[in-house]
PyMOL Python script that loads the backbone (N, CA, C, O; Angstrom):
from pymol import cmd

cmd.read_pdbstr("""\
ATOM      1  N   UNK A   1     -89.525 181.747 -26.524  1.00  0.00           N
ATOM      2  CA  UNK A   1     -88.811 180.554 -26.923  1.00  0.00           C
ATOM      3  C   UNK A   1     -88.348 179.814 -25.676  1.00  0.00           C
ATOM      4  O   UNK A   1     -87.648 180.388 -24.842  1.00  0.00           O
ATOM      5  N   UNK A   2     -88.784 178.371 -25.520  1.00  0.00           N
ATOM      6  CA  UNK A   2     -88.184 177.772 -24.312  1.00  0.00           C
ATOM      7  C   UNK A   2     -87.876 177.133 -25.162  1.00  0.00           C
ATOM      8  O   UNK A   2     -88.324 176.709 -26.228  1.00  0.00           O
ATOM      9  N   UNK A   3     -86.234 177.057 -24.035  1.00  0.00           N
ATOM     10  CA  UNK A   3     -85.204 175.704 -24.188  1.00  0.00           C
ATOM     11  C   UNK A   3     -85.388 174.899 -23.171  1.00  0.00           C
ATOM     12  O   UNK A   3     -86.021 175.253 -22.177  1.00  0.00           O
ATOM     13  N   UNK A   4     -84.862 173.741 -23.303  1.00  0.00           N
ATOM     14  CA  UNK A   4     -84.826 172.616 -22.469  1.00  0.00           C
ATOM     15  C   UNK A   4     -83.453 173.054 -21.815  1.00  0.00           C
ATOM     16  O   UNK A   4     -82.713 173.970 -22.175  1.00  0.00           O
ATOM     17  N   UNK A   5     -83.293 172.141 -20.732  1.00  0.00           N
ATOM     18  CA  UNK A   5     -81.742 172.164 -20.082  1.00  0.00           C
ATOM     19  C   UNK A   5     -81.116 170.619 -21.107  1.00  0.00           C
ATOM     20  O   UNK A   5     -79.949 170.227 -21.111  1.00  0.00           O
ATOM     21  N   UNK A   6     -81.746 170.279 -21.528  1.00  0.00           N
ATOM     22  CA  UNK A   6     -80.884 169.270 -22.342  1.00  0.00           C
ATOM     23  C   UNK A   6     -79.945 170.292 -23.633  1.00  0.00           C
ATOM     24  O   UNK A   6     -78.723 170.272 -23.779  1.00  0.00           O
ATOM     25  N   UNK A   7     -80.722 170.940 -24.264  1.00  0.00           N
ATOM     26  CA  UNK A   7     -79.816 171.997 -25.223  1.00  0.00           C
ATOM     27  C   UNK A   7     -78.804 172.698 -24.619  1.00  0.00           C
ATOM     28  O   UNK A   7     -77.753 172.982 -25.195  1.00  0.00           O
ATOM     29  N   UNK A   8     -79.147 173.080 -23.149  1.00  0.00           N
ATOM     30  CA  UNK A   8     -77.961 173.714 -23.079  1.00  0.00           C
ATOM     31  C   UNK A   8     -76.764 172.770 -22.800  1.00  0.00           C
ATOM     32  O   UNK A   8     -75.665 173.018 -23.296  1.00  0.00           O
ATOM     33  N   UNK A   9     -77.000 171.540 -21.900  1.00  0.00           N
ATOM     34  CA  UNK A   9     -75.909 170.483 -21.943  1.00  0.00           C
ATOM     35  C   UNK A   9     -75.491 170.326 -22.946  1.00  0.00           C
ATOM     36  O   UNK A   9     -74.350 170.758 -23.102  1.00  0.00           O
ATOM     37  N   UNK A  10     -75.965 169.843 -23.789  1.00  0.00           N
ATOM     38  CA  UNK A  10     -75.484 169.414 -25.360  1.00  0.00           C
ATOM     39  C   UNK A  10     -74.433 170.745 -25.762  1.00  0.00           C
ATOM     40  O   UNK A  10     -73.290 170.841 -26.210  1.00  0.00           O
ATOM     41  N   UNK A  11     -75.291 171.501 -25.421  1.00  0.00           N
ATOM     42  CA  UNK A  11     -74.265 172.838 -25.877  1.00  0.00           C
ATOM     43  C   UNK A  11     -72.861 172.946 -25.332  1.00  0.00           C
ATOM     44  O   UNK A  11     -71.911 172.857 -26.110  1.00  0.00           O
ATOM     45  N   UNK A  12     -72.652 173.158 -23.864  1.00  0.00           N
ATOM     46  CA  UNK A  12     -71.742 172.937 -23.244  1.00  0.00           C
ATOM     47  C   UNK A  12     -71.013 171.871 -23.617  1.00  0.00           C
ATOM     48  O   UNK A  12     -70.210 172.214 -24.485  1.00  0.00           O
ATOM     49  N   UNK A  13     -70.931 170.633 -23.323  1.00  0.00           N
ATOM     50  CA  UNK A  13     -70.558 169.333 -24.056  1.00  0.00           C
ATOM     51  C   UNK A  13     -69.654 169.830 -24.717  1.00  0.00           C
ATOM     52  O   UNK A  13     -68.465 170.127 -24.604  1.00  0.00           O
ATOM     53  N   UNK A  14     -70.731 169.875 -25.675  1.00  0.00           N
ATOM     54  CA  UNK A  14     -69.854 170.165 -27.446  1.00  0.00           C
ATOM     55  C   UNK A  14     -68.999 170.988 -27.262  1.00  0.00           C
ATOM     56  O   UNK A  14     -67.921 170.672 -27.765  1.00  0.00           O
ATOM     57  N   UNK A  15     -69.030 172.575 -26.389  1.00  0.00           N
ATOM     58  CA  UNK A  15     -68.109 173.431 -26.400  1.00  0.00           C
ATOM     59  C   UNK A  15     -66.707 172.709 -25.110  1.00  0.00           C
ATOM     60  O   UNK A  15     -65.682 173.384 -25.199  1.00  0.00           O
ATOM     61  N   UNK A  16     -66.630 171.926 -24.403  1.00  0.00           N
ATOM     62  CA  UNK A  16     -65.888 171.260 -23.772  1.00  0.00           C
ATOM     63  C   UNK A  16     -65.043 170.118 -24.344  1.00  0.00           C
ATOM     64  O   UNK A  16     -64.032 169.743 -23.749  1.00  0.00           O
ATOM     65  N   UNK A  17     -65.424 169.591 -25.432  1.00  0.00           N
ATOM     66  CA  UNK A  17     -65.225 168.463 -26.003  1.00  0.00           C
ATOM     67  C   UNK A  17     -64.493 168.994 -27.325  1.00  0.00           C
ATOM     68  O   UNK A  17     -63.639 168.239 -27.789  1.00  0.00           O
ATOM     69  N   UNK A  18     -64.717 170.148 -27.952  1.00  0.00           N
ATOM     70  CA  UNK A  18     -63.505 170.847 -28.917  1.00  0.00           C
ATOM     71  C   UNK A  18     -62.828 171.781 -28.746  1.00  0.00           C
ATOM     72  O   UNK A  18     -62.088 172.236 -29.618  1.00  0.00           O
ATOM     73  N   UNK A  19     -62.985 172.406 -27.208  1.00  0.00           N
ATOM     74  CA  UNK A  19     -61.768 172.517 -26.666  1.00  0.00           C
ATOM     75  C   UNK A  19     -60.466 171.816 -26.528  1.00  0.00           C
ATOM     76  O   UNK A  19     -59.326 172.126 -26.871  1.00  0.00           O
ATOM     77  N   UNK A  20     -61.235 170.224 -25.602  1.00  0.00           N
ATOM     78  CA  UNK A  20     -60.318 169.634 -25.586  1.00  0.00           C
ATOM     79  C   UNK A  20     -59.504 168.871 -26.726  1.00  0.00           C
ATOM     80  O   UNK A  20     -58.297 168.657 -26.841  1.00  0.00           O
ATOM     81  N   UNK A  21     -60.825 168.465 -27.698  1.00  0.00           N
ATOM     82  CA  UNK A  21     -59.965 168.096 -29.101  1.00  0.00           C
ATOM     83  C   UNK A  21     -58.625 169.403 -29.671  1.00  0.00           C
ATOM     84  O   UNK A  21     -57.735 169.089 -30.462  1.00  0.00           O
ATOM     85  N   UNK A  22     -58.705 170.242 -29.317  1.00  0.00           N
ATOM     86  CA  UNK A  22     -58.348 171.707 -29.901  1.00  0.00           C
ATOM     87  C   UNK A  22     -56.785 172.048 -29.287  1.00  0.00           C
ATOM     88  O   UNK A  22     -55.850 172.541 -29.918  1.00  0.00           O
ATOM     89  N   UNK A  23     -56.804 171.629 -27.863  1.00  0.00           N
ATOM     90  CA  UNK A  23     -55.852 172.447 -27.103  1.00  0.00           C
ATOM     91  C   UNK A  23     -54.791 171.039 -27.549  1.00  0.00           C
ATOM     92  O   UNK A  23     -53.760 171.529 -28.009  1.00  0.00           O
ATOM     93  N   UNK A  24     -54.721 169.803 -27.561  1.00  0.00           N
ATOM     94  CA  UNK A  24     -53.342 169.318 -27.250  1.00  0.00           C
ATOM     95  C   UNK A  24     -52.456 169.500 -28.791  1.00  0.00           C
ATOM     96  O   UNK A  24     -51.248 169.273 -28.868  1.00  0.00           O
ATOM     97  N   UNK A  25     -53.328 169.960 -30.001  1.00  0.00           N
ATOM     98  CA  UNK A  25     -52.918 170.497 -31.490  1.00  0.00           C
ATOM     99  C   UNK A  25     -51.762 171.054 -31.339  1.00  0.00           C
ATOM    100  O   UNK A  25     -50.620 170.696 -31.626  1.00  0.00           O
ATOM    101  N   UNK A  26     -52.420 172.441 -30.605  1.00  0.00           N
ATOM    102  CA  UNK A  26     -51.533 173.624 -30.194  1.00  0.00           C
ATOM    103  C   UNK A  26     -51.143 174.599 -31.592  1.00  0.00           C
ATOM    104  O   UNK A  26     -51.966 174.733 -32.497  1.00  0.00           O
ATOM    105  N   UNK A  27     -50.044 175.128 -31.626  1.00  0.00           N
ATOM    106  CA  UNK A  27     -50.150 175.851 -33.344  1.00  0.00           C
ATOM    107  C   UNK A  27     -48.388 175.333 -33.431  1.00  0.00           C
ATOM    108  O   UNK A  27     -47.625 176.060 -34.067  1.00  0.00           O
ATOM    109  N   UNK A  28     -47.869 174.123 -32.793  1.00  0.00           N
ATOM    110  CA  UNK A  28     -47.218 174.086 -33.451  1.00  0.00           C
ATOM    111  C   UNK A  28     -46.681 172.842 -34.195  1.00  0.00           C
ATOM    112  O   UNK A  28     -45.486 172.681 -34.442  1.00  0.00           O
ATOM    113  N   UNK A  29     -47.620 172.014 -34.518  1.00  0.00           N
ATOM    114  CA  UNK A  29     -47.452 171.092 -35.709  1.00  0.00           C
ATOM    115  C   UNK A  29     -47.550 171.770 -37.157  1.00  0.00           C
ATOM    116  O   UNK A  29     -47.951 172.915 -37.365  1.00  0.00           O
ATOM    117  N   UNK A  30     -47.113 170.861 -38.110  1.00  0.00           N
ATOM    118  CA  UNK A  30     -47.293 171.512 -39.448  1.00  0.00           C
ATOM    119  C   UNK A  30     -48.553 170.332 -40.201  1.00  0.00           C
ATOM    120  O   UNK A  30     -48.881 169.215 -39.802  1.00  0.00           O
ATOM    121  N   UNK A  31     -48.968 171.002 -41.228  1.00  0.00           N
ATOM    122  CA  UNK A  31     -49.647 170.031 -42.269  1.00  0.00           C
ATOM    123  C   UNK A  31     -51.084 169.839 -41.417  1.00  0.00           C
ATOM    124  O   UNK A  31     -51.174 170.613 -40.463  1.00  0.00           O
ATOM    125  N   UNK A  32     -51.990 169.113 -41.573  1.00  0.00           N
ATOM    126  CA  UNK A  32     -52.634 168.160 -41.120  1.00  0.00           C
ATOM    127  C   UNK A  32     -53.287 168.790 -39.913  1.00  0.00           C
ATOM    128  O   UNK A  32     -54.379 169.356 -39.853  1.00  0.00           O
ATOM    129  N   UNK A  33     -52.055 168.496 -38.603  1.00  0.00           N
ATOM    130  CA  UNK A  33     -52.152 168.772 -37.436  1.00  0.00           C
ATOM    131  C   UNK A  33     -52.698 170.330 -37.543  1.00  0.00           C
ATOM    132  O   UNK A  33     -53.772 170.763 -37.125  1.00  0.00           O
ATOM    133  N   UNK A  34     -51.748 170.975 -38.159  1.00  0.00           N
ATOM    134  CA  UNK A  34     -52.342 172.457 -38.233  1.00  0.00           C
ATOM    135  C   UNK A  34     -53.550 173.270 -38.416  1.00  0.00           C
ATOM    136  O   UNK A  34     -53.961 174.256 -37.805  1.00  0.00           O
ATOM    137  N   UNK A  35     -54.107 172.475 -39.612  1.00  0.00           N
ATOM    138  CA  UNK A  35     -55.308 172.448 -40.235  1.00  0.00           C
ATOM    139  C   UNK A  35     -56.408 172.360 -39.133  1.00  0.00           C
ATOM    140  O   UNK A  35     -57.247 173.243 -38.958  1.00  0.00           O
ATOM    141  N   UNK A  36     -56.324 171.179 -38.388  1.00  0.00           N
ATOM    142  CA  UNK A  36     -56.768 170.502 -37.751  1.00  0.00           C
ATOM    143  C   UNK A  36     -57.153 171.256 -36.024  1.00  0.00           C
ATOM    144  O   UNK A  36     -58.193 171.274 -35.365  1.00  0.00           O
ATOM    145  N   UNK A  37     -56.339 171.580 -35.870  1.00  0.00           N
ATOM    146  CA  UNK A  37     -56.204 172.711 -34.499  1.00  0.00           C
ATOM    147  C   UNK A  37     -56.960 173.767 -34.762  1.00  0.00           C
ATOM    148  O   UNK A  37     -57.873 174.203 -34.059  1.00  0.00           O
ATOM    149  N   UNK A  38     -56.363 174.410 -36.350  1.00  0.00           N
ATOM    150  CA  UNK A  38     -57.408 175.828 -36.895  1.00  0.00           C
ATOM    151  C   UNK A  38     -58.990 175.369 -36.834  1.00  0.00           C
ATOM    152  O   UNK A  38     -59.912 175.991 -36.307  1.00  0.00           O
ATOM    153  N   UNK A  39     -59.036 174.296 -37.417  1.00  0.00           N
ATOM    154  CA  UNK A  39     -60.664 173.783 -37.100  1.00  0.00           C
ATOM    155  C   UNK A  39     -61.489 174.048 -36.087  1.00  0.00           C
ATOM    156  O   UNK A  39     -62.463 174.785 -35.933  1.00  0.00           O
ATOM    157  N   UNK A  40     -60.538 172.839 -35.031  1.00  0.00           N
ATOM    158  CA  UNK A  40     -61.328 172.688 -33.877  1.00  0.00           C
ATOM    159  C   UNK A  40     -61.356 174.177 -32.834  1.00  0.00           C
ATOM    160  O   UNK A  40     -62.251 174.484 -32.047  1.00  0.00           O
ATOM    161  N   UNK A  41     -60.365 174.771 -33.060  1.00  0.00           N
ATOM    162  CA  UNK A  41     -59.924 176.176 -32.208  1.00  0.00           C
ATOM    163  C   UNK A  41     -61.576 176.926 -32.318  1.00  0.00           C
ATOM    164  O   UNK A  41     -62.376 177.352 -31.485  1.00  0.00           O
ATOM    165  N   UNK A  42     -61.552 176.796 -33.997  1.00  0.00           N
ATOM    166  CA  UNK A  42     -62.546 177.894 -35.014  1.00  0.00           C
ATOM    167  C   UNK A  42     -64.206 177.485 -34.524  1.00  0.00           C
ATOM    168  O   UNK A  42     -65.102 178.294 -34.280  1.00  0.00           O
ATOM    169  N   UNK A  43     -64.291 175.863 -34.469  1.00  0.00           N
ATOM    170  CA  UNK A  43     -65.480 176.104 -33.749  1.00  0.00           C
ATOM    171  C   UNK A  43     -65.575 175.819 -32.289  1.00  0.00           C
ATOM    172  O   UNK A  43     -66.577 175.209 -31.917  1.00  0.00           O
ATOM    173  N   UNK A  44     -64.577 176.210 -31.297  1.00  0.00           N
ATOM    174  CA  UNK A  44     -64.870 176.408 -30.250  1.00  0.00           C
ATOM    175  C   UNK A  44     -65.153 177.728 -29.881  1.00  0.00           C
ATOM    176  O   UNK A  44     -65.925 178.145 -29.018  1.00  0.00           O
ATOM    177  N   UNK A  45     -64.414 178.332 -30.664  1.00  0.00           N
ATOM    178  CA  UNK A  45     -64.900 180.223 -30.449  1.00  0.00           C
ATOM    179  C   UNK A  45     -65.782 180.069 -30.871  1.00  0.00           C
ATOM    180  O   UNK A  45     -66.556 180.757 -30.206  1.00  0.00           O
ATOM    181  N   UNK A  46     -66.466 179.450 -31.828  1.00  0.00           N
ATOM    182  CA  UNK A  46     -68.104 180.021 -32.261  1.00  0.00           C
ATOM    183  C   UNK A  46     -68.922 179.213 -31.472  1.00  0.00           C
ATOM    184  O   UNK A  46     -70.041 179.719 -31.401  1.00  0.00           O
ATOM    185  N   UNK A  47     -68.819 178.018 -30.761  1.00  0.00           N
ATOM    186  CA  UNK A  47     -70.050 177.451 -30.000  1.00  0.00           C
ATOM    187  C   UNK A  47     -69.875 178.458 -28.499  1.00  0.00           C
ATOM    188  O   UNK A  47     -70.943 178.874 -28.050  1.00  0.00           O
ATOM    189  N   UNK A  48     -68.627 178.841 -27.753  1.00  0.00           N
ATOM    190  CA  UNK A  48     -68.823 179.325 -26.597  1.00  0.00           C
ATOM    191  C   UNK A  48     -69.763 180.284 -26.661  1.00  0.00           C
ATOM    192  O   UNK A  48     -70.798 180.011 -26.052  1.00  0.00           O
ATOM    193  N   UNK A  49     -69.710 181.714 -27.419  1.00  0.00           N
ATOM    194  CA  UNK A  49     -70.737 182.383 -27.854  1.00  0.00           C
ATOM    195  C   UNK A  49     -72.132 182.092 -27.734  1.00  0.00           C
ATOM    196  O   UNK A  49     -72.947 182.598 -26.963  1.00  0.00           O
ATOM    197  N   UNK A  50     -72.286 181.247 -28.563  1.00  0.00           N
ATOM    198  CA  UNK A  50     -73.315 180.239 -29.089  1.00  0.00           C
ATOM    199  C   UNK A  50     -74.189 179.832 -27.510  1.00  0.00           C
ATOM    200  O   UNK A  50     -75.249 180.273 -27.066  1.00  0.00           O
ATOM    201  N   UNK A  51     -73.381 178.985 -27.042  1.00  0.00           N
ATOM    202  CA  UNK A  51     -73.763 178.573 -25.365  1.00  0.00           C
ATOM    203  C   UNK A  51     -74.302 179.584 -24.795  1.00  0.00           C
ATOM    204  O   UNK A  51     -75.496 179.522 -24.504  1.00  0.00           O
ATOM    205  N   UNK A  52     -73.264 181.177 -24.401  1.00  0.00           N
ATOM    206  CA  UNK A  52     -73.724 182.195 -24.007  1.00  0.00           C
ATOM    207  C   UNK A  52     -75.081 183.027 -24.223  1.00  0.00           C
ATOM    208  O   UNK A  52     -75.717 183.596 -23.336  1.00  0.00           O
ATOM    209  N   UNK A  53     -75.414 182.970 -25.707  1.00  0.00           N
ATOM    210  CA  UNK A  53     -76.952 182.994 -26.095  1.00  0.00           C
ATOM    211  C   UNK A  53     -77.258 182.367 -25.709  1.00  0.00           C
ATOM    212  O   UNK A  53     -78.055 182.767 -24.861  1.00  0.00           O
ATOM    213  N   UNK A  54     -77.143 180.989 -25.730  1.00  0.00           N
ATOM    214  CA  UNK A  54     -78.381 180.456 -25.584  1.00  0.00           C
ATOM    215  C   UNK A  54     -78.725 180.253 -23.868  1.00  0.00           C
ATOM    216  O   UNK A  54     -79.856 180.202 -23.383  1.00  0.00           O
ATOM    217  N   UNK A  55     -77.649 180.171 -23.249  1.00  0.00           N
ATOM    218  CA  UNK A  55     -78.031 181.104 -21.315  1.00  0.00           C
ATOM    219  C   UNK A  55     -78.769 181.713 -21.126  1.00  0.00           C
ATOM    220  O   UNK A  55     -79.613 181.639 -20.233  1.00  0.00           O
ATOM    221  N   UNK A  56     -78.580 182.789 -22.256  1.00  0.00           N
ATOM    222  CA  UNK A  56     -79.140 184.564 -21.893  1.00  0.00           C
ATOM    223  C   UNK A  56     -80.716 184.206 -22.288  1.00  0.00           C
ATOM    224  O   UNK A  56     -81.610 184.691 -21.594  1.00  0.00           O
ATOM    225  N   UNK A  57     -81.035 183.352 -23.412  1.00  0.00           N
ATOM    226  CA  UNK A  57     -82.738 183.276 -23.705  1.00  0.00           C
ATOM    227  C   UNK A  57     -83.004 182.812 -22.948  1.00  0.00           C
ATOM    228  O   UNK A  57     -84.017 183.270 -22.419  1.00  0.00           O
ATOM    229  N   UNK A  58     -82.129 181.111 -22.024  1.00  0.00           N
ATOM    230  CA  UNK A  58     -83.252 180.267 -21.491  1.00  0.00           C
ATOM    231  C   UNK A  58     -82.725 181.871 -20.096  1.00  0.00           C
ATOM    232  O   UNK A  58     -82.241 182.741 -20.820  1.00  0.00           O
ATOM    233  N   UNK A  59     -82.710 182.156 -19.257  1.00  0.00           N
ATOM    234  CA  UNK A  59     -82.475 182.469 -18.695  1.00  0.00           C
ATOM    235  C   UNK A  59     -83.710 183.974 -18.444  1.00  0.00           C
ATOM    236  O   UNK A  59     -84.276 184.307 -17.403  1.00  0.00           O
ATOM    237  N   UNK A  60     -83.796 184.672 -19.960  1.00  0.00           N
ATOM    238  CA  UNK A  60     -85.130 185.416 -19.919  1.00  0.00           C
ATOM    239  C   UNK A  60     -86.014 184.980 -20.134  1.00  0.00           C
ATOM    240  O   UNK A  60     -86.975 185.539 -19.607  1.00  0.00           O
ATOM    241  N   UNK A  61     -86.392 183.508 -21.174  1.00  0.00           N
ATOM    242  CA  UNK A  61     -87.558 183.075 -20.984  1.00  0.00           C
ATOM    243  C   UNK A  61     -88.331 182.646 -20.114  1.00  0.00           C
ATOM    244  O   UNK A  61     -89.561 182.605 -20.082  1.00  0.00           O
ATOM    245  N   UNK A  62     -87.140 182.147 -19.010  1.00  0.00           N
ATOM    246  CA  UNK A  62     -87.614 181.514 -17.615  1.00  0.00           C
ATOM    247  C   UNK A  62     -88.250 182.478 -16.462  1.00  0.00           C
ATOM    248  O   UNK A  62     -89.224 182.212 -15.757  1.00  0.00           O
ATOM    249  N   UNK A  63     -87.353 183.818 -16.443  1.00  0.00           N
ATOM    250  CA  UNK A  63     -87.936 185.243 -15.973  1.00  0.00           C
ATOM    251  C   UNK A  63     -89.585 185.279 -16.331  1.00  0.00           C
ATOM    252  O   UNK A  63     -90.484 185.202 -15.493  1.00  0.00           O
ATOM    253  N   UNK A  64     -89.776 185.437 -18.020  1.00  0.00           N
ATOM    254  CA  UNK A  64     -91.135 185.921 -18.535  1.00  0.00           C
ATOM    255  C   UNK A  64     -92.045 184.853 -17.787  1.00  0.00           C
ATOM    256  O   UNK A  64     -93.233 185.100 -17.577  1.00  0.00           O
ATOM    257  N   UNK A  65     -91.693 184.140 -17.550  1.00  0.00           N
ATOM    258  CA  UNK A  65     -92.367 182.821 -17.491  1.00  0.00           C
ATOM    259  C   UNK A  65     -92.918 182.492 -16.328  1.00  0.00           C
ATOM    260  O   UNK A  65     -94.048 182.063 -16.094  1.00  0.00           O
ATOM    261  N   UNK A  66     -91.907 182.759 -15.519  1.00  0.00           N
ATOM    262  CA  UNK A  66     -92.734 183.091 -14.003  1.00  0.00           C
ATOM    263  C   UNK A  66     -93.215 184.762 -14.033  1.00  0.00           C
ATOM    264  O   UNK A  66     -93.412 185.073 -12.859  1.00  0.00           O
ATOM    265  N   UNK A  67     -93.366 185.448 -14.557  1.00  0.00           N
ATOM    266  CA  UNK A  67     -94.227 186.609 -14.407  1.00  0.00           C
ATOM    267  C   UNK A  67     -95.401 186.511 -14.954  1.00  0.00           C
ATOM    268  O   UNK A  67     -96.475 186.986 -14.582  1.00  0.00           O
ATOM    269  N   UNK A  68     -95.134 185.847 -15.891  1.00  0.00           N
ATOM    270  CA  UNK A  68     -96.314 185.322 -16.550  1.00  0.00           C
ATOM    271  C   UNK A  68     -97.465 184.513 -15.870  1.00  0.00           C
ATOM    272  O   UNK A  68     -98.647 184.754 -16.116  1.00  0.00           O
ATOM    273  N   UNK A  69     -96.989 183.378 -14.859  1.00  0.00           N
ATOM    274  CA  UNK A  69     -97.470 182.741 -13.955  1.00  0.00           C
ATOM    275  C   UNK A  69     -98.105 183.224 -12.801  1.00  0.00           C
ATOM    276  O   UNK A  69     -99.164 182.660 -12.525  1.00  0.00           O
ATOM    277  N   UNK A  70     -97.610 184.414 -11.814  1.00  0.00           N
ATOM    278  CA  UNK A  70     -97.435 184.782 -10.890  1.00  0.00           C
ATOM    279  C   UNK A  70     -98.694 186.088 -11.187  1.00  0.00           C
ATOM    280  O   UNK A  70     -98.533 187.069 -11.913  1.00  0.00           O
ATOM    281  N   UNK A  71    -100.001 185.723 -10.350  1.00  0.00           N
ATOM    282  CA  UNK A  71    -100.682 186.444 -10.390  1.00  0.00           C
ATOM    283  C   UNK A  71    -100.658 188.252  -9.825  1.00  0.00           C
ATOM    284  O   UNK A  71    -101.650 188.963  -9.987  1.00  0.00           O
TER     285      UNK A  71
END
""", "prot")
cmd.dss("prot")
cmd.show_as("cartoon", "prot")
cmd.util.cbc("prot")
cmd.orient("prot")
């Protein structure tokens, strides 16, 4: 499986960008705000992960890839 380096930007991005939507929430508004923090918090833990896979493939595919090449 090759990735592009554009997926992983995009990836990053996104995981930078609901962080920052995420952190000025904080946990201590009520209503709304709250909700709202739980959200963005919820998918920043799941894209960092997310990013981290997807490192680890482009990162072995790129390995196979020059072995593959390399007579």
């Amino acid at each position: 499986m090759k990735l592009s380096r554009r997926i992983l930007i995009i990836s990053f991005v996104s995981s930078v960008v609901l962080f920052v939507i995420a952190a000025p929430f904080g946990n201590d508004h009520h209503g709304v705000g709250l909700v709202l923090s739980d959200v963005f918090w919820t998918l920043f833990l799941v894209s960092v992960p997310v990013f981290i896979v997807l490192c680890l493939i482009a990162s072995v595919s790129g390995l196979v890839a020059r072995r593959q090449a390399s007579p």
